[in-house]
PAFITOR-187966 format. One record per residue: residue in three letters; x, y, z of N, C-alpha, C in turn. Coordinates in Angstrom, 1 decimal. Atoms other than C-alpha are relative to their C-alpha. Layout:
# residues N
[ronu 'ala',[X,Y,Z],[X,Y,Z],[X,Y,Z]];
...
//
This chain:
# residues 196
[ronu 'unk',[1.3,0.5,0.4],[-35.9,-18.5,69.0],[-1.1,0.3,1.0]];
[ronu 'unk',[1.6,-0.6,-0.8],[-37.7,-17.6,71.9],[-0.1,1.2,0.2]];
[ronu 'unk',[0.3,-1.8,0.1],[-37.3,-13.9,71.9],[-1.0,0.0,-1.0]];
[ronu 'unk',[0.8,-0.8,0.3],[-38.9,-14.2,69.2],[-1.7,-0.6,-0.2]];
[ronu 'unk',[1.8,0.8,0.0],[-42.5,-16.8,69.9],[-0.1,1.3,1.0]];
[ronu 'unk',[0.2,-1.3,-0.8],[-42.4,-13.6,72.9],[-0.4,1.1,-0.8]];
[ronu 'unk',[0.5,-0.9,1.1],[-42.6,-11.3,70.1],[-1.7,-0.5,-0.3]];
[ronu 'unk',[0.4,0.2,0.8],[-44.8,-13.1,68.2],[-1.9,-0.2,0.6]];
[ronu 'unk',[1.0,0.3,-1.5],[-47.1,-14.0,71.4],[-0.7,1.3,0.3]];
[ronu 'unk',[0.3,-1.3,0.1],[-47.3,-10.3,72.2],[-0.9,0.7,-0.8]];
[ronu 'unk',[0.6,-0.5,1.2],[-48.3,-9.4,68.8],[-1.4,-0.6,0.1]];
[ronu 'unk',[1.5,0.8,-0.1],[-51.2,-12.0,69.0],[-0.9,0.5,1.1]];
[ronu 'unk',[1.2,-0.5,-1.8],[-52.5,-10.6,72.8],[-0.6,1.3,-0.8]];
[ronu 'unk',[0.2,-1.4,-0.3],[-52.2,-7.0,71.3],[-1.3,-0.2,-1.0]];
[ronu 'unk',[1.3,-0.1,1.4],[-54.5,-7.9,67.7],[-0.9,-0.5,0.8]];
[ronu 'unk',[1.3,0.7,-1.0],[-56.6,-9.9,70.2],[-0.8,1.1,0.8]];
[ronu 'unk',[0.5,-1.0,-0.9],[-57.2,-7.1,72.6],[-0.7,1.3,-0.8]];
[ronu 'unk',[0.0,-1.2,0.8],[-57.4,-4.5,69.9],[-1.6,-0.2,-0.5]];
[ronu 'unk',[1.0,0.6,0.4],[-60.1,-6.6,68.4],[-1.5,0.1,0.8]];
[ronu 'unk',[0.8,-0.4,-1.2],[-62.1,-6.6,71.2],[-0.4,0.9,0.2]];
[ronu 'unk',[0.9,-1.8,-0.3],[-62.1,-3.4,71.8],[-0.7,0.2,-1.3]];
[ronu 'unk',[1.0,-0.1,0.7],[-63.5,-3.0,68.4],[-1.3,-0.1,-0.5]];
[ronu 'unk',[1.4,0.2,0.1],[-65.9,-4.9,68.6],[-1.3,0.3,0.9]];
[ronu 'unk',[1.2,-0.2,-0.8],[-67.3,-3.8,72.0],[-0.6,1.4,-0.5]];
[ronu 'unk',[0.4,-1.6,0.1],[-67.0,-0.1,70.9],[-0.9,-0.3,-1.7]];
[ronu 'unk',[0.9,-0.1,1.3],[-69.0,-0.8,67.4],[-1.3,-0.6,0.5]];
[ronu 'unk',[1.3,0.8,-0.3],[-71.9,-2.4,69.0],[-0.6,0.9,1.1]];
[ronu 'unk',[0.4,-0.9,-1.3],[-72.3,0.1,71.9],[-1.0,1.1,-1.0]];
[ronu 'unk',[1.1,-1.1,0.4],[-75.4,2.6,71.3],[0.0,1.6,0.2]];
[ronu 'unk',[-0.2,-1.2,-0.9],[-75.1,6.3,71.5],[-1.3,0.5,0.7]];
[ronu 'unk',[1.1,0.0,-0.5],[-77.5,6.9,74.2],[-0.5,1.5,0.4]];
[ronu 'unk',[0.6,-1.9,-0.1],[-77.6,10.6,74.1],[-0.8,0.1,-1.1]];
[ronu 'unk',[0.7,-0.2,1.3],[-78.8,10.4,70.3],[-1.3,-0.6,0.2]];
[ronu 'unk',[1.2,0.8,-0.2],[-81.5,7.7,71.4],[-0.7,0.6,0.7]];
[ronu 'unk',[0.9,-0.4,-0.8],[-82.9,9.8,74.4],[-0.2,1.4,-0.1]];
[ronu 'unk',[0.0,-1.4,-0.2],[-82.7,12.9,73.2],[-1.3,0.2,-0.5]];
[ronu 'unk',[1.5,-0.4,0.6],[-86.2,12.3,71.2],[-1.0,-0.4,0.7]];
[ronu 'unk',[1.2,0.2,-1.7],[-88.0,11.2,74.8],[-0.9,1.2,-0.1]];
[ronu 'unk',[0.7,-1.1,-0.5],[-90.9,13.1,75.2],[0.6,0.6,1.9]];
[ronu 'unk',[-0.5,-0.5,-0.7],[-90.0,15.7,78.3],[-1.3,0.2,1.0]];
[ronu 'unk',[1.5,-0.2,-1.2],[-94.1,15.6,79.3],[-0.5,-0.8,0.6]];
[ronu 'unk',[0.5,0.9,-1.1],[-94.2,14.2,82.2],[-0.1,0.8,1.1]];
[ronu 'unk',[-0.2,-0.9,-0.9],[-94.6,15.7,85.5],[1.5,-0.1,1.3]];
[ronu 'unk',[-1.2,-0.2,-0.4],[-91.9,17.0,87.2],[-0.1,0.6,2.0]];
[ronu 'unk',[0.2,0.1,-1.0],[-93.6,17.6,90.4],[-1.6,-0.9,0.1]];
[ronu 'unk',[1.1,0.6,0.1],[-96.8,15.3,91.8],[0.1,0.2,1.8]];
[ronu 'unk',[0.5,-0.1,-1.2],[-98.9,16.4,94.9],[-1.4,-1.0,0.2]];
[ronu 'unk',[0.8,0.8,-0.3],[-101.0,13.9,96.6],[-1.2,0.4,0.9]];
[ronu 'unk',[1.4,-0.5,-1.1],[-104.4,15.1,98.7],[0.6,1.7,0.5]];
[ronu 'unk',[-0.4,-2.0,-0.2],[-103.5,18.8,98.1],[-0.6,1.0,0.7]];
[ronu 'unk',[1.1,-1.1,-1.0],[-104.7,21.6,100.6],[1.2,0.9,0.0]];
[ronu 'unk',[-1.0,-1.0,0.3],[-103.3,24.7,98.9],[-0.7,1.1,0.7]];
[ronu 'unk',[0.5,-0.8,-0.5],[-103.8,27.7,100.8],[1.0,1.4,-0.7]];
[ronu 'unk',[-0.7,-1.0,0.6],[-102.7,31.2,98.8],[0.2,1.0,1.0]];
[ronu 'unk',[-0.2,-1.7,-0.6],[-102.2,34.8,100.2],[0.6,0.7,-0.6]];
[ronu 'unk',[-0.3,-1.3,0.6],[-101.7,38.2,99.2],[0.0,0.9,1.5]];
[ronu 'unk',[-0.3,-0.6,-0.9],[-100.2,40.3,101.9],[-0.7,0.1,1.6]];
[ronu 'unk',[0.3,0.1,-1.9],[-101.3,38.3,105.3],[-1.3,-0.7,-0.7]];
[ronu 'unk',[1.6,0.3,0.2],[-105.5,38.0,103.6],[0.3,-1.4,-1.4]];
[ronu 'unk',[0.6,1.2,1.2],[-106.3,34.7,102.3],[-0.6,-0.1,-1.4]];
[ronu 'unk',[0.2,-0.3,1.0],[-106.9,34.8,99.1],[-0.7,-1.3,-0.9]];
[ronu 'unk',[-0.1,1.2,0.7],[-107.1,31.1,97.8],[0.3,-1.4,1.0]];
[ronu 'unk',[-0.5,1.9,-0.7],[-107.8,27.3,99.0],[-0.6,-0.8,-1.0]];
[ronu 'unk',[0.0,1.3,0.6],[-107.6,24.5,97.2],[0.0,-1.4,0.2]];
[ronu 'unk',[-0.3,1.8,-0.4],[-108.4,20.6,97.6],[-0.1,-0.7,-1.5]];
[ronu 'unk',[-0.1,0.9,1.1],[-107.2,18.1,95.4],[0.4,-1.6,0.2]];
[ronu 'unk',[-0.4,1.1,-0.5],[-106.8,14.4,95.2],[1.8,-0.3,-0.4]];
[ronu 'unk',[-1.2,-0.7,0.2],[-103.9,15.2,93.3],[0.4,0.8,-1.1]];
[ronu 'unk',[-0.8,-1.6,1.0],[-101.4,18.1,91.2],[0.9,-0.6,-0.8]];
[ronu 'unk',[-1.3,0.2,0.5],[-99.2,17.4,88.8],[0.2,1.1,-1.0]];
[ronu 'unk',[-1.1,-1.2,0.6],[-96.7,20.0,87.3],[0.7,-0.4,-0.7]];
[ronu 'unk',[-0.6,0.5,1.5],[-95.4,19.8,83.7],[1.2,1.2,0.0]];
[ronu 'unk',[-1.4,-1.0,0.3],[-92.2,22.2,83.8],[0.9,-0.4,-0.9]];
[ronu 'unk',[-1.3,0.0,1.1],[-89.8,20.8,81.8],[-0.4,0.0,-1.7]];
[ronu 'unk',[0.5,-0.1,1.5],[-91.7,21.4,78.5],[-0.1,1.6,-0.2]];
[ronu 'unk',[0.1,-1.4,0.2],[-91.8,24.8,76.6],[-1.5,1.0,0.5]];
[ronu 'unk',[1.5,-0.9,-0.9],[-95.6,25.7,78.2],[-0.3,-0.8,1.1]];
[ronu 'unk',[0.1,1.0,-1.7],[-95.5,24.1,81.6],[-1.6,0.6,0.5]];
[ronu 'unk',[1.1,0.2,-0.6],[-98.8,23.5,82.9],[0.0,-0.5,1.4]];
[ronu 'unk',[0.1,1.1,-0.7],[-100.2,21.9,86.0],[-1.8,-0.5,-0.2]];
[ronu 'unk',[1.9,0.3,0.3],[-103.6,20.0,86.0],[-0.3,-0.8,0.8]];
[ronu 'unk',[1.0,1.1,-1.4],[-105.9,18.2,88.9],[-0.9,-0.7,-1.0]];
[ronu 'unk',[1.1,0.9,0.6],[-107.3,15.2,87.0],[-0.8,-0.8,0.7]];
[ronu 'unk',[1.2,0.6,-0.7],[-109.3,14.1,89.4],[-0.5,0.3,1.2]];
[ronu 'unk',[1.0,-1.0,-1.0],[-111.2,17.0,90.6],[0.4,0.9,0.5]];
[ronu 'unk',[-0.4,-0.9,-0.9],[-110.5,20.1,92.6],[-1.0,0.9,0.3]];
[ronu 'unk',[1.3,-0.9,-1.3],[-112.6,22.2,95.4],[0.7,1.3,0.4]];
[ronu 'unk',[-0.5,-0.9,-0.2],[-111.6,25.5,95.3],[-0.6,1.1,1.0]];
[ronu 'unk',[1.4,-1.6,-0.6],[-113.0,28.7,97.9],[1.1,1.0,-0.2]];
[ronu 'unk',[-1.3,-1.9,0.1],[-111.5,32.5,96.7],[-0.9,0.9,0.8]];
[ronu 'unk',[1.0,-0.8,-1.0],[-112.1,34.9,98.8],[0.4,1.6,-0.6]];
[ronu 'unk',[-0.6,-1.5,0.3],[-112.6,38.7,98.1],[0.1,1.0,1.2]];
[ronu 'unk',[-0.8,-0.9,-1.3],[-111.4,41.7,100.7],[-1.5,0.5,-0.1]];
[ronu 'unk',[0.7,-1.1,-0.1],[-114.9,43.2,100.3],[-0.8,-1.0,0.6]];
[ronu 'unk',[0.7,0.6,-0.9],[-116.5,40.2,102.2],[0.4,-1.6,0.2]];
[ronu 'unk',[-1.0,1.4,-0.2],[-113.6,37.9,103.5],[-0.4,-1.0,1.0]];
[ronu 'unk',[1.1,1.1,-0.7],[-116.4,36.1,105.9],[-0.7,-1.3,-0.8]];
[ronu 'unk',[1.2,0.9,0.6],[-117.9,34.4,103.0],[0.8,0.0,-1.5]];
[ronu 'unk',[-0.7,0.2,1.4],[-116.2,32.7,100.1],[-0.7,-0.5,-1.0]];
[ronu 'unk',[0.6,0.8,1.5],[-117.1,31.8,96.5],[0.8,-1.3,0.0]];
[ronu 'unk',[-0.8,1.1,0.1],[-116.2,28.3,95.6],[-0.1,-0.3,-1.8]];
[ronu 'unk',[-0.1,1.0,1.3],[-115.8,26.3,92.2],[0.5,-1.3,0.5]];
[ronu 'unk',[-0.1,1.3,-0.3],[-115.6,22.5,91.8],[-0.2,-0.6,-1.7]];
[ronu 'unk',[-0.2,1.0,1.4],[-114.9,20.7,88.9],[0.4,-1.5,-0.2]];
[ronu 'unk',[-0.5,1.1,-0.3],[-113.8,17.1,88.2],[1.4,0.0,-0.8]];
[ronu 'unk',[-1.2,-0.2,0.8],[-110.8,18.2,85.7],[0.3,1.3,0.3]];
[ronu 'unk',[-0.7,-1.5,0.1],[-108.8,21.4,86.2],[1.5,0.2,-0.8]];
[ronu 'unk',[-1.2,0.3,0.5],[-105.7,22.6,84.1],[0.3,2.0,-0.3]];
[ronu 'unk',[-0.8,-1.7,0.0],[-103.6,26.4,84.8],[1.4,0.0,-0.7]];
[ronu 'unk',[-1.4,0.0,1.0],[-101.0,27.2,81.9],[0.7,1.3,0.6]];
[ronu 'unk',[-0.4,-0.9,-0.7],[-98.7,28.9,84.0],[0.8,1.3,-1.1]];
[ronu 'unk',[-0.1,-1.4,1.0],[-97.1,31.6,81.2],[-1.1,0.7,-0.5]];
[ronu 'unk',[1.1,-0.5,0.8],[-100.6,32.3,79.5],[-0.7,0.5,1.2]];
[ronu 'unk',[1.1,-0.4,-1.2],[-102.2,32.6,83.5],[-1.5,-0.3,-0.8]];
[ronu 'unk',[2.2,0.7,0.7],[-105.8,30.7,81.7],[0.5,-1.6,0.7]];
[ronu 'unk',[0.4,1.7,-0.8],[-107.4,28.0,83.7],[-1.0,-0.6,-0.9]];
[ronu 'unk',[1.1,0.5,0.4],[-109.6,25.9,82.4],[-0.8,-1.6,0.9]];
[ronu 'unk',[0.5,0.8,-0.7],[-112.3,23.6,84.2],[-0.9,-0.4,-1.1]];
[ronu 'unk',[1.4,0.5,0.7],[-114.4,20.8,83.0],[-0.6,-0.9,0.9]];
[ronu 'unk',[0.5,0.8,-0.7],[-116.5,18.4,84.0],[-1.3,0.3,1.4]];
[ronu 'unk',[0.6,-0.5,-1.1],[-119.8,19.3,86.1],[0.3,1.4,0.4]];
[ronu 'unk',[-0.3,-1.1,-0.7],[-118.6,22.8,87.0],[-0.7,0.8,0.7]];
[ronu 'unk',[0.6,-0.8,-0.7],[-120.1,24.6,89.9],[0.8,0.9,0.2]];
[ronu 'unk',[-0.7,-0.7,-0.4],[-119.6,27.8,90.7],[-0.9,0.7,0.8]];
[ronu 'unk',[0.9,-0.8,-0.9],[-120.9,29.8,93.7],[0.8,1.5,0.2]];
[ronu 'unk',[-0.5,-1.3,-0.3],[-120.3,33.6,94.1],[0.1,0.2,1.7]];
[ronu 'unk',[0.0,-1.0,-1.4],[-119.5,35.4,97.6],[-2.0,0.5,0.3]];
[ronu 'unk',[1.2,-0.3,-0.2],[-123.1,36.8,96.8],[-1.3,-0.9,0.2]];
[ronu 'unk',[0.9,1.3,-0.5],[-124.8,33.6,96.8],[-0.9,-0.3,-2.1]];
[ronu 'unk',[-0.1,0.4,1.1],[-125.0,33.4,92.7],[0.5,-1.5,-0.3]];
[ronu 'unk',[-1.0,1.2,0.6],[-124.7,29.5,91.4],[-0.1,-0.2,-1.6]];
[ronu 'unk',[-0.2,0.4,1.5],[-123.6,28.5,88.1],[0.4,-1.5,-0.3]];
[ronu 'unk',[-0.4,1.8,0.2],[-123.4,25.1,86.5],[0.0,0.0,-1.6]];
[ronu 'unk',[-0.1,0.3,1.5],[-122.2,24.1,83.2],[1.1,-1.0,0.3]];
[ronu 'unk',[-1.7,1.1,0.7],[-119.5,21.7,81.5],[1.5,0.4,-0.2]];
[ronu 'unk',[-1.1,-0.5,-0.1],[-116.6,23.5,81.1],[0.0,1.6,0.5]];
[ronu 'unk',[0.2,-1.2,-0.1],[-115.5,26.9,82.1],[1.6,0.7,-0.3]];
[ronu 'unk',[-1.9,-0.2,0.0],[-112.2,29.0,81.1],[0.2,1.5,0.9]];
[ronu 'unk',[-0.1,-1.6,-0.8],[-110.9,32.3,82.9],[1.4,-0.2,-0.6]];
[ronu 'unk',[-1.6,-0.9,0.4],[-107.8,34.5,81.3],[-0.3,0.9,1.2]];
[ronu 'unk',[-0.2,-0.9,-1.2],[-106.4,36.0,84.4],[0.6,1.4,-0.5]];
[ronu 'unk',[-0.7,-1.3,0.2],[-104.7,38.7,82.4],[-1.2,0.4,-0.6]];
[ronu 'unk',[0.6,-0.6,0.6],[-107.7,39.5,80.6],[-1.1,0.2,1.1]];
[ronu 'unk',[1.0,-0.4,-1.4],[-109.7,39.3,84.0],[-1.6,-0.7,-0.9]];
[ronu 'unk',[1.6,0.5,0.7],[-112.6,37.4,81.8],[0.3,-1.5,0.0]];
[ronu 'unk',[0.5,1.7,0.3],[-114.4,33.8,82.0],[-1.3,0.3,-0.7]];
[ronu 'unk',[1.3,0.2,1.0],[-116.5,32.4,79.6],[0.4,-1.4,-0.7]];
[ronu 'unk',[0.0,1.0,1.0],[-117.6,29.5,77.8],[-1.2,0.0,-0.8]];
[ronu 'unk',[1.7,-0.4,1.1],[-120.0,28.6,75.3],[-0.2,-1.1,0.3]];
[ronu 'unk',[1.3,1.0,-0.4],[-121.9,25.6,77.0],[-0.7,0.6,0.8]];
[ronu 'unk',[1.1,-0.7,-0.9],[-125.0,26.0,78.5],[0.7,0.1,1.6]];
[ronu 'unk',[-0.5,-0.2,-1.6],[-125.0,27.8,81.6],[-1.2,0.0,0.6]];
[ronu 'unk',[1.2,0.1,-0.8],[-127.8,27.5,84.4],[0.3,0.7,1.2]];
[ronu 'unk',[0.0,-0.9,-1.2],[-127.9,30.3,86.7],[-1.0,-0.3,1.1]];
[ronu 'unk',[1.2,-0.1,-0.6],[-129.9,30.1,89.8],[0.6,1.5,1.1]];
[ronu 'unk',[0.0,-0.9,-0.8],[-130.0,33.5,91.9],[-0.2,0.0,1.2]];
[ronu 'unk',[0.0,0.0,-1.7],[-129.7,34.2,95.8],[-2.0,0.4,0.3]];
[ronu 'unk',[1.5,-0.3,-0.4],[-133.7,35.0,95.3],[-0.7,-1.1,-0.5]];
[ronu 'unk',[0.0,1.4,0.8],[-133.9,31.8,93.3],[-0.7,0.4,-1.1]];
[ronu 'unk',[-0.1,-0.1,1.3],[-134.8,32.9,90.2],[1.0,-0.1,-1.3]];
[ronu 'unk',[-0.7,1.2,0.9],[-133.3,30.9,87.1],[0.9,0.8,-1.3]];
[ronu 'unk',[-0.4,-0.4,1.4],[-131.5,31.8,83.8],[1.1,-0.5,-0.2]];
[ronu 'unk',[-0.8,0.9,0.6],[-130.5,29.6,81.5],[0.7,0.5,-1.5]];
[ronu 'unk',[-0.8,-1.1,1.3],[-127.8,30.9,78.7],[0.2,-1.3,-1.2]];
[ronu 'unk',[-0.1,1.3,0.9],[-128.0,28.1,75.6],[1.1,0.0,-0.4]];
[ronu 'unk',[-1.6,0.2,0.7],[-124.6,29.2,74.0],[0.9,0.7,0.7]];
[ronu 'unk',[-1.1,-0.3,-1.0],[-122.8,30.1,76.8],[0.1,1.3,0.6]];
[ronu 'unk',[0.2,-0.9,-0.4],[-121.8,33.1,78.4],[1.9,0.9,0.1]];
[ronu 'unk',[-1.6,-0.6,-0.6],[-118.5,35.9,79.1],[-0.4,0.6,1.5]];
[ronu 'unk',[-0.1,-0.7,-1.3],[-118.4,37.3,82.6],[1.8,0.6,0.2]];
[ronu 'unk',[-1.4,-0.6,-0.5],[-115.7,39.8,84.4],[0.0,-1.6,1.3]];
[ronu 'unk',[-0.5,1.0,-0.6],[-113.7,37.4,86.6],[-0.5,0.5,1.8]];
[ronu 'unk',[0.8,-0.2,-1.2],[-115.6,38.6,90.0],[-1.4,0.1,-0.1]];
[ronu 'unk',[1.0,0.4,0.3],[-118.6,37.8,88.4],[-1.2,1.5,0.3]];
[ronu 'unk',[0.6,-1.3,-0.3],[-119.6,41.7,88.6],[-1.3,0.2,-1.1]];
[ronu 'unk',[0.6,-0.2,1.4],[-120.6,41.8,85.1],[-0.5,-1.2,-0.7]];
[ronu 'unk',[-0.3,1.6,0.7],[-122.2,38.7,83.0],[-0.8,0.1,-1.3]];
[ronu 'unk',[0.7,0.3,0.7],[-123.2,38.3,79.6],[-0.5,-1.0,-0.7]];
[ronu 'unk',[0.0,1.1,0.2],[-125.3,35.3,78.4],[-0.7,0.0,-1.6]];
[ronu 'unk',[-0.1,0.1,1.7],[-125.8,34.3,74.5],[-1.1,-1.3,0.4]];
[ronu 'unk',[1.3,0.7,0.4],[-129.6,33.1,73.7],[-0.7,-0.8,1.4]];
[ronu 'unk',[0.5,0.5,-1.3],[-130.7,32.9,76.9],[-1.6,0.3,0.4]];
[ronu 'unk',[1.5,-0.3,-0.7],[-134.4,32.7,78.9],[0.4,-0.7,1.4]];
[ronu 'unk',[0.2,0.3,-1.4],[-135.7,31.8,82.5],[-1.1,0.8,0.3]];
[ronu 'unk',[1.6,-0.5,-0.8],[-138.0,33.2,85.1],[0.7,0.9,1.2]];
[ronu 'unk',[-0.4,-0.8,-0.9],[-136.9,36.6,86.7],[-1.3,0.4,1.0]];
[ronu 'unk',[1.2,-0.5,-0.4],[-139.2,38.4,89.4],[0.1,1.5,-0.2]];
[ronu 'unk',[-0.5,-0.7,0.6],[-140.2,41.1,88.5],[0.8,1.6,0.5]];
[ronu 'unk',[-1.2,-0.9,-1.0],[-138.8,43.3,91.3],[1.2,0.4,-0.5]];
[ronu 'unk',[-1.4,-0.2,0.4],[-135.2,42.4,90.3],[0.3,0.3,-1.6]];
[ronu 'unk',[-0.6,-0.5,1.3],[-135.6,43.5,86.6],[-0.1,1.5,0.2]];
[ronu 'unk',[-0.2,-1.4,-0.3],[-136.9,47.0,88.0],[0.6,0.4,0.7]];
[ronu 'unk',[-0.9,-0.3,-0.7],[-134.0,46.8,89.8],[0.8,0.5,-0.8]];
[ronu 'unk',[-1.5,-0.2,1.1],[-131.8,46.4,87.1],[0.2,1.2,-0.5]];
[ronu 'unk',[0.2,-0.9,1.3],[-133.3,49.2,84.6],[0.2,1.1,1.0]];
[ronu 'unk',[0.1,-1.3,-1.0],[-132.9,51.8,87.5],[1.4,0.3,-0.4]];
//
C-alpha cells in the first residue's frame, strides 16, 4: 500500500509540475513578434558640440560647428541632421586663405542621395565676398547644383542688392546663378562688366 500512495504522490508532483509549466509557457509573450514592428529611426550615433574638420589629400576642405549631430543608419535612407543649427566654412584650393561659410539653424545630409538641405535663416557667404540670405536652401552634390525657391537677397562685395522673389538655381561654387523674378539696384559698371 505504500508503493503505491509513492506512485500515486509522484503522479500528482508530475500533473502539478506539468501544469505549471503550461501555464507559465501560455502566458509568456513572443518578444521577437512584438519588437519586430519598433520603429528603427532613431539615431544610432549622437555628437555633442561638434567641430568637424574634413580633408581631401592634406588641404582642408570642410569645418563644421554644431551644438549637436545625430546619425540615422539603421533605416533604409540613413541621414544625419543638426537640429539645432550648424556653422559651416568650405574652403576652395583657388583661395584657401579665405573661406565661404553657411549658417543655418536646421541642417539635414541624406547620405546615399549626397543632398543637403538647410533651413531656417540661411546665410551664405562666398570666398568672393557674395552674401545670400533666404529660408531654406538645398544642394545635390552629384548634380553639383543648389537652389531653392524662397526669396533670395543677394548683397554683392560692391554692395549692390538683388532680390530673387521665387528663388533661385546656382552651380555649387556659386560660379554661375540664376534668379526667378527678380529686381534690385546694380551699378552700372558691373552690368558693363557682365555684357563684355
Amino acid at each position: 500500500m505504500n508503493f503505491s500512495r509513492k506512485i500515486v504522490y509522484k503522479n500528482i508532483a508530475y500533473l502539478f509540475s506539468c501544469a505549471i509549466f503550461f501555464i507559465f509557457t501560455s502566458c509568456e509573450e513572443d518578444l521577437t513578434k512584438k519588437n519586430g514592428n519598433n520603429s528603427k529611426n532613431f539615431p544610432s550615433q549622437v555628437i555633442n558640440n561638434a567641430n568637424i574638420v574634413q580633408r581631401d589629400s592634406g588641404f582642408i576642405i570642410l569645418k563644421a560647428k554644431a551644438a549637436i549631430i545625430e546619425k540615422y543608419e539603421l533605416i533604409d535612407s540613413p541621414y544625419t541632421v543638426a537640429r539645432k543649427g550648424i556653422d559651416i566654412e568650405f574652403f576652395d584650393k583657388k583661395k584657401p586663405k579665405i573661406p565661404g561659410t553657411i549658417k543655418a539653424k536646421y541642417a539635414k545630409f541624406y547620405d546615399y542621395k549626397k543632398f543637403y538641405e538647410a533651413k531656417g535663416n540661411v546665410r551664405i557667404t562666398t570666398n568672393e565676398g557674395q552674401k545670400f540670405a533666404m529660408q531654406s536652401v538645398y544642394w545635390d552634390q552629384l548634380k553639383k547644383r543648389i537652389y531653392t525657391k524662397d526669396t533670395v537677397y543677394v548683397t554683392m562685395e560692391d554692395g549692390s542688392t538683388l532680390v530673387g522673389a521665387n528663388g533661385m538655381t546656382a552651380k555649387d561654387d556659386f560660379s554661375e546663378y540664376t534668379f526667378y523674378n527678380n529686381s534690385g539696384d546694380f551699378s552700372s559698371k558691373r552690368l558693363s562688366e557682365n555684357k563684355k
